[in-house]
MARSE-95964 format. One line per field, with one value per residue (C-alpha): residue in one letter; x, y, z. Coordinates in steps of 0.02 Angstrom, whole numbers, plus 50000, padded with zeros to 5 digits. Last residue first. Layout:
REM residues N
residuo = [A | ...];
x = [X | ...];
y = [Y | ...];
z = [Z | ...];
***
This chain:
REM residues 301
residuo = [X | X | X | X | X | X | X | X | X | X | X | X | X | X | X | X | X | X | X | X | X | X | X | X | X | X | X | X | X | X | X | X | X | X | X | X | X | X | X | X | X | X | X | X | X | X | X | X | X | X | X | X | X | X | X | X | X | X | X | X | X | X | X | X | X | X | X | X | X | X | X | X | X | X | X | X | X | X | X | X | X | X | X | X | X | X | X | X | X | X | X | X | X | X | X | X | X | X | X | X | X | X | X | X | X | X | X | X | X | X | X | X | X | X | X | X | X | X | X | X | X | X | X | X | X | X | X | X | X | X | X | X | X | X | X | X | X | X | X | X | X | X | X | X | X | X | X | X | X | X | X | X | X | X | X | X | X | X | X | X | X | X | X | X | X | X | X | X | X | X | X | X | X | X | X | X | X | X | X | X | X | X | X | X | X | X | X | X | X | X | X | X | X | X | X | X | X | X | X | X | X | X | X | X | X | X | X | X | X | X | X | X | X | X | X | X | X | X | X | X | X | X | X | X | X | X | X | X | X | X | X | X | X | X | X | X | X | X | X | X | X | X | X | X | X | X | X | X | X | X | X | X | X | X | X | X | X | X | X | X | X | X | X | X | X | X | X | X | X | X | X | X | X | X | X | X | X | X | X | X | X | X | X | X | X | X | X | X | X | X | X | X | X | X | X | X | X | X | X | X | X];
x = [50301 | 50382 | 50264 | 50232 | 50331 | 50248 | 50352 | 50314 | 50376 | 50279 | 50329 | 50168 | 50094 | 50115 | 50247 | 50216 | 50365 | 50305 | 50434 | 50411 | 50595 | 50649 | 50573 | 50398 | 50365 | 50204 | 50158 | 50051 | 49979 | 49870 | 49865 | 49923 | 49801 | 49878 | 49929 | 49955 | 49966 | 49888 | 49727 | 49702 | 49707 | 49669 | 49787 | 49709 | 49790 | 49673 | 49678 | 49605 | 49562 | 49517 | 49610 | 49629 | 49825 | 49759 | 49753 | 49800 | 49729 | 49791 | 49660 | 49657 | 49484 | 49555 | 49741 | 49705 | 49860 | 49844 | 49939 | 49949 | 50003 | 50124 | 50150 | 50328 | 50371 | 50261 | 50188 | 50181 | 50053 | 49994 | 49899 | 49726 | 49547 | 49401 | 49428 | 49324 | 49435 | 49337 | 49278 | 49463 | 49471 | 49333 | 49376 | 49564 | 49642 | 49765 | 49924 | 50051 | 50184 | 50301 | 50459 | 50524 | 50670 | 50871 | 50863 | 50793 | 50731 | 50599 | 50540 | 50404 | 50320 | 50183 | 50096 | 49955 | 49834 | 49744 | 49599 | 49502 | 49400 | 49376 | 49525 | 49703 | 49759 | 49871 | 49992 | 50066 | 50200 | 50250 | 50374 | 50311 | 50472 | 50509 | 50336 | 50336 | 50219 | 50182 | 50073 | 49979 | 49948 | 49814 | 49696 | 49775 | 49693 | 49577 | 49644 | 49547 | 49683 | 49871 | 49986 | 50118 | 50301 | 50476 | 50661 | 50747 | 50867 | 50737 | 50693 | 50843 | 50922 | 51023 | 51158 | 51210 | 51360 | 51325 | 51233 | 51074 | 50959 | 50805 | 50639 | 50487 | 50319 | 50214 | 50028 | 50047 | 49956 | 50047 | 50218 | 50269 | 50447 | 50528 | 50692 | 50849 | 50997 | 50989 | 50814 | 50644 | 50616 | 50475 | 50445 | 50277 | 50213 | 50322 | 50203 | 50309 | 50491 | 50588 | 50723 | 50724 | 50872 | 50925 | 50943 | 51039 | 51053 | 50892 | 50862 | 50687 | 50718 | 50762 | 50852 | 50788 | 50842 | 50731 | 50716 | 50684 | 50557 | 50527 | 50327 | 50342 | 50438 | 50498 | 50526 | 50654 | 50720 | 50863 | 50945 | 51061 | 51016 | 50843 | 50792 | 50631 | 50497 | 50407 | 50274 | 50233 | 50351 | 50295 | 50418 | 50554 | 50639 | 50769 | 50693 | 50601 | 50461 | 50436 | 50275 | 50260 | 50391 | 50335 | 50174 | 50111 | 50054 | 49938 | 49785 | 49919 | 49916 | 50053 | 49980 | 50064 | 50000 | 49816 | 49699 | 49513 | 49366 | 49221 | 49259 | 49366 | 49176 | 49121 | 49273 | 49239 | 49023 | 49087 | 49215 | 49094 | 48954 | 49040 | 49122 | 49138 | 49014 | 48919 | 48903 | 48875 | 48741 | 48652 | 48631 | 48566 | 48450 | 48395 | 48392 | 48289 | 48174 | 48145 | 48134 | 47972 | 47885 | 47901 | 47798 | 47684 | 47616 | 47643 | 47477 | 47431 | 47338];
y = [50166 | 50215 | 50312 | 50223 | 50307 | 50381 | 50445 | 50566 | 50621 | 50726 | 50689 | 50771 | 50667 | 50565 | 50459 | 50349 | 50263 | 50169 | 50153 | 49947 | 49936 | 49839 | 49959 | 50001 | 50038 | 50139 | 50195 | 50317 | 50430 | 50600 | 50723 | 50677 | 50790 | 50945 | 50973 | 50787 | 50715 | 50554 | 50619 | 50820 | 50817 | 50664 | 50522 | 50383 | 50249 | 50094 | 49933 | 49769 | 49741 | 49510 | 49426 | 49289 | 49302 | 49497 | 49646 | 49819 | 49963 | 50118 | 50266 | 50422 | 50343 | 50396 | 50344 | 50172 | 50087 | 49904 | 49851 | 49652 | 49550 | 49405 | 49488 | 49504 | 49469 | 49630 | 49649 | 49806 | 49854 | 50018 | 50112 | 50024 | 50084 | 50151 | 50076 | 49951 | 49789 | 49663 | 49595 | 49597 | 49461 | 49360 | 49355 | 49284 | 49265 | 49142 | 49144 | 49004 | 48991 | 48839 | 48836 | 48668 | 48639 | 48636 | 48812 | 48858 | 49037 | 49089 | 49253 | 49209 | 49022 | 49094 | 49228 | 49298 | 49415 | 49584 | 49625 | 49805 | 49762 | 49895 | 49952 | 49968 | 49792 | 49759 | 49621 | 49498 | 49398 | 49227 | 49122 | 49107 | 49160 | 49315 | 49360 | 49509 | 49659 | 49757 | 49895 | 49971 | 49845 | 49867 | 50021 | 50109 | 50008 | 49874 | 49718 | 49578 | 49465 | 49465 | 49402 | 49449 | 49344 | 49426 | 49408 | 49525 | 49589 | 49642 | 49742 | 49870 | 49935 | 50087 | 50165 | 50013 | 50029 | 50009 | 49834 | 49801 | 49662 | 49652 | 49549 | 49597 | 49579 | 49622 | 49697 | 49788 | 49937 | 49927 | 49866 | 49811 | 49816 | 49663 | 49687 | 49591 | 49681 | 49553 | 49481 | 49533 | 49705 | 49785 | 49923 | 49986 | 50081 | 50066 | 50094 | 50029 | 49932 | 49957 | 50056 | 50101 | 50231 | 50220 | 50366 | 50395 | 50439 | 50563 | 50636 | 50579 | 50570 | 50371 | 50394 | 50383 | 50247 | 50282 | 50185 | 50292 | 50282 | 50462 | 50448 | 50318 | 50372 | 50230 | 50206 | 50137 | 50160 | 50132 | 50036 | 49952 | 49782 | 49804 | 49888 | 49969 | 49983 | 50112 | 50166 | 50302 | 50459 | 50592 | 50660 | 50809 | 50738 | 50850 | 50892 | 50757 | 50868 | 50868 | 50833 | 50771 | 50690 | 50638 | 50600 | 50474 | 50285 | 50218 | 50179 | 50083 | 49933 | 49841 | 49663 | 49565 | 49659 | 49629 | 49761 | 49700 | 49724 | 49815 | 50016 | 49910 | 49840 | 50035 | 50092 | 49938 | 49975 | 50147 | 50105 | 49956 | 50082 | 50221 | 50128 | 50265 | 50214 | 50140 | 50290 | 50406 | 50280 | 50280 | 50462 | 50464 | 50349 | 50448 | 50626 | 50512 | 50478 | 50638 | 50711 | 50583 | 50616 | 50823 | 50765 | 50649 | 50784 | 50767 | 50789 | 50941 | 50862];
z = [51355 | 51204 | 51075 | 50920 | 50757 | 50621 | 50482 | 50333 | 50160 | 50031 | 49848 | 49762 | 49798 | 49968 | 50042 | 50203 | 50340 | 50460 | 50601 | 50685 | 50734 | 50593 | 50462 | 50397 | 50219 | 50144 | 49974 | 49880 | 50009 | 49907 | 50012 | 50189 | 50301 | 50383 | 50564 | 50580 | 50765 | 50763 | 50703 | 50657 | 50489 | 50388 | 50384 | 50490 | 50558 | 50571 | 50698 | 50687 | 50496 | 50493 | 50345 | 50442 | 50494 | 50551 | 50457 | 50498 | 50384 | 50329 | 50303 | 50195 | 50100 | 49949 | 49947 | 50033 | 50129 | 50179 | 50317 | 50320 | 50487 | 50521 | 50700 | 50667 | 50494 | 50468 | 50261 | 50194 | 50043 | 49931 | 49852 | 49890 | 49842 | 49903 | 50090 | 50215 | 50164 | 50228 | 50053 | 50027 | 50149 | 50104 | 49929 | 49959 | 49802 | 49755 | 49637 | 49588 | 49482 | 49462 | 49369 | 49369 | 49519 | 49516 | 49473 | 49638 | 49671 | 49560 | 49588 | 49573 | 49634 | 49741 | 49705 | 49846 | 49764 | 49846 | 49768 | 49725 | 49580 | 49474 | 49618 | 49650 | 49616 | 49788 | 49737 | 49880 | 49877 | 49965 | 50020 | 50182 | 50284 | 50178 | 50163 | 50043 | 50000 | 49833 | 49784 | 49635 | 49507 | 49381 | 49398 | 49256 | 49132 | 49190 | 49168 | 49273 | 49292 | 49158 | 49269 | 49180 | 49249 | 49227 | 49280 | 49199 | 49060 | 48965 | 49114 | 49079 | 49232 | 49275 | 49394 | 49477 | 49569 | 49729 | 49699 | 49611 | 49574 | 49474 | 49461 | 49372 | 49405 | 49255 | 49244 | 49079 | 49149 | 49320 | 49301 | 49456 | 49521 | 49633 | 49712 | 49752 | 49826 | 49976 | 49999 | 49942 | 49935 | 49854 | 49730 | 49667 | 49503 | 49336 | 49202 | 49065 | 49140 | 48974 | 49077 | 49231 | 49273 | 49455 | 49568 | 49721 | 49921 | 49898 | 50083 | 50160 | 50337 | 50331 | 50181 | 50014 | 49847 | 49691 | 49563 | 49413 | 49278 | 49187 | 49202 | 49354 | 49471 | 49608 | 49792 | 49896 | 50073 | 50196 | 50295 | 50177 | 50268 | 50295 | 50130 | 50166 | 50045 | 49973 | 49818 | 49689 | 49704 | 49576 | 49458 | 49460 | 49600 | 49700 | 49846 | 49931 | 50015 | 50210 | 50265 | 50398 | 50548 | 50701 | 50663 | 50796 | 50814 | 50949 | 50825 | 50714 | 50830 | 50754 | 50839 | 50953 | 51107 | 51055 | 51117 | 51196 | 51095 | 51172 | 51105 | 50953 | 50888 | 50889 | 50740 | 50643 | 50640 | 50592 | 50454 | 50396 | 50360 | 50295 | 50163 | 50043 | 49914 | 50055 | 50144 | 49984 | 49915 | 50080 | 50082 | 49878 | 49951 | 50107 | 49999 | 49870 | 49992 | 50067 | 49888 | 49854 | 50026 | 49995 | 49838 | 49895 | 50018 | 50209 | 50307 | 50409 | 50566];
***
């Protein structure tokens, strides 16, 4: 019996470590263990349930932008979208198939990095590096905005360059927003308090983390956010893991919609996804670098 010298011993192991370091590095682990827990787990019909969703449009490039598109959000009443450049700062606003209706000029707002909508004409823009929240408002004939004319708060937690604020998503009926920080650490906060929307009381902000929760989150790093009045749930979009994530009230990922080739109907994989929006009818809407526009929609039954 021949018997297996130290050597051949010593490369096996580091082969399994360096293995291991991969998996966890990319969440291999808690993607698989997720993936087996939905073979027992029964569906819930309240949730999104992204794993039904299809392509039905991909791809298509936003003609007419000369920077990258970083973020979405859907404007319910306007019906349509917004996203922002951030190198020569525009506001974007996008129709539902991906057709520039107008730019907006930013002016003063930095890094600018995520858009969200928050009631009528009112929008919050991050700024990522400086890590600011500011507030505008625009009507039909806005054609730029200057953030010293804003509504601000800086946060100012765990600064880390470029890897400050990537994504916003608002609770209408809980007051609340949430701010994705990318990653080095990869959190999601919950501010309270901003914008603030009654005069007639003191200006109080809050914001809470939720370690448990982002401990869940089984991604490299998060582009963007979208909250769903309807269910109550989170998506989560990650840029290197090609994956959004559904969570539950608790925190809890139940469903996943990946964006590599060949699931839910892409013929390509989504290159690099930078923000996601979903309108009233439950459409999720994703743009990619280097201004790539897509929409899933959920088959009717």
């Amino acid at each position: 019996m021949r018997r297996t010298s130290p050597l051949v011993l010593c490369v096996m192991l580091v082969a399994f470590l360096a293995i291991g370091f991969v998996a966890q590095h990319f969440r291999l682990f808690e993607r698989t263990w997720f993936q087996i827990s939905l073979l027992w787990q029964p569906s819930d019909p309240s949730a999104i349930n992204l794993g039904d969703y299809r392509a039905v449009l991909q791809g298509k490039t936003i003609d007419g932008l000369e920077d990258d598109v970083s973020a979405l959000t859907y404007d319910p009443l306007r019906k349509s979208l917004f996203t922002v450049t951030n190198k020569k700062s525009e506001l974007v606003e996008l129709s539902l198939d991906g057709r520039i209706l107008r730019r907006i000029a930013l002016v003063g707002f930095g890094d600018a990095e995520a858009v969200e909508f928050i009631g009528p004409n009112t929008y919050v823009i991050t700024d990522e590096r400086q890590q600011r929240l500011i507030k505008v408002t625009i009507d039909d004939d806005t054609h730029e905005l200057d953030a010293a004319q804003a509504e601000q708060l800086t946060l100012g937690i765990n600064q880390s360059g470029n890897k400050g604020f990537e994504g916003l998503a608002y609770d209408s009926a809980g007051k609340r927003l949430f701010v994705a920080k990318e990653r080095d650490p990869m959190l999601i906060y919950e501010v309270r308090g901003f914008p603030h929307d009654n005069p007639q009381q003191p200006y109080a902000t809050h914001v809470v983390s939720n370690p448990r929760r982002d401990a869940r989150l089984f991604v490299r790093d998060l582009s963007s956010l979208q909250f769903d009045e309807r269910s109550g749930h989170l998506l989560a979009l990650s840029d290197e893991s090609k994956l959004l994530l559904e969570l539950d009230l608790d925190g809890r990922p139940i469903s996943t919609l990946s964006l590599k080739k060949g699931r839910h109907g892409l013929e390509k994989s989504v290159p690099q996804a930078e923000g996601i929006a979903m309108d009233d009818e439950g459409t999720v809407y994703v743009v990619s670098e280097p201004n790539l526009f897509y929409v899933f929609k959920k088959p009717k039954k």
